[in-house]
N, C-alpha and C positions, 0 to 999 in steps of 0.2 A: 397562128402566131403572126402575130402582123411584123411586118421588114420596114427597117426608117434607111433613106437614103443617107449618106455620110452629110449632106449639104441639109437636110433638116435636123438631125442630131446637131451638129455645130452650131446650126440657129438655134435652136433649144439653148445650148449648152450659155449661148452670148445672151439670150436672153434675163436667162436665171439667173448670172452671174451678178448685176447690180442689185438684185432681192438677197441674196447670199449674204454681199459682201455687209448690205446695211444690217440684217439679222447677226451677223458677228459681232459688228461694231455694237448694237442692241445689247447680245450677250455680255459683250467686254465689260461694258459700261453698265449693266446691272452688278456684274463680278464685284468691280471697283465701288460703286455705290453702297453694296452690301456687305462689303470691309470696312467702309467708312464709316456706316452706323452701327454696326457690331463695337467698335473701336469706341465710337463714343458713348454708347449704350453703356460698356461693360464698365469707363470710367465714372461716368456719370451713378452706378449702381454699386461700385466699390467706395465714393467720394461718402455716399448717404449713409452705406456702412460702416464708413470710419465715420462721420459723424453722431451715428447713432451710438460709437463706445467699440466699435468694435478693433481688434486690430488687424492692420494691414494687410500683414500675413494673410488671416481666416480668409478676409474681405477681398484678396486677391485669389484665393485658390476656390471661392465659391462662385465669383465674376466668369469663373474658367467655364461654365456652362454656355455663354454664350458663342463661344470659338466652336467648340463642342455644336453647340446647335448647326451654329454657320456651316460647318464642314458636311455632317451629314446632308443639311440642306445641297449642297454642292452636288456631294456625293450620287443623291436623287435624283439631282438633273443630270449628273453624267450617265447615271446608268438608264434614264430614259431615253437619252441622245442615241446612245449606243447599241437599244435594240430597236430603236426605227429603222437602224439601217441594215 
């Protein structure tokens, strides 16, 4: 088993740290990106419904696939996150 001194661990730890923080920031702003287009996906696909005759109601609870999508999406990447470590 190889032994790290407490003063190479810390440099390790200081190194990583700026790679971390920008893959968070990455993360976040994927998060938020893919709320946004889910968002306008699901209006933009309800809009065509209701123009094609349909009503609101039907045309808002079949839109609900795409939340549905997003979430397991989500869900995917957390549960991948969480057995890397």
């Amino acid at each position: 088993m190889i032994r790290m001194s407490a003063a190479s661990i810390v440099t390790s730890l200081i190194r990583f740290t700026p790679q971390l923080g920008r893959m968070s920031l990455s993360l976040f702003w994927t998060y938020l990106t893919l709320g946004r287009q889910v968002r306008t996906a699901r209006r933009a696909f309800e809009k065509q419904l209701i123009l094609q005759g349909m009503k609101k109601e039907d045309a808002e609870r079949l839109s609900v696939c795409y939340e549905e999508l997003k979430s397991s999406m989500i869900s995917m990447l957390k549960q991948g996150m969480i057995r890397s470590f």
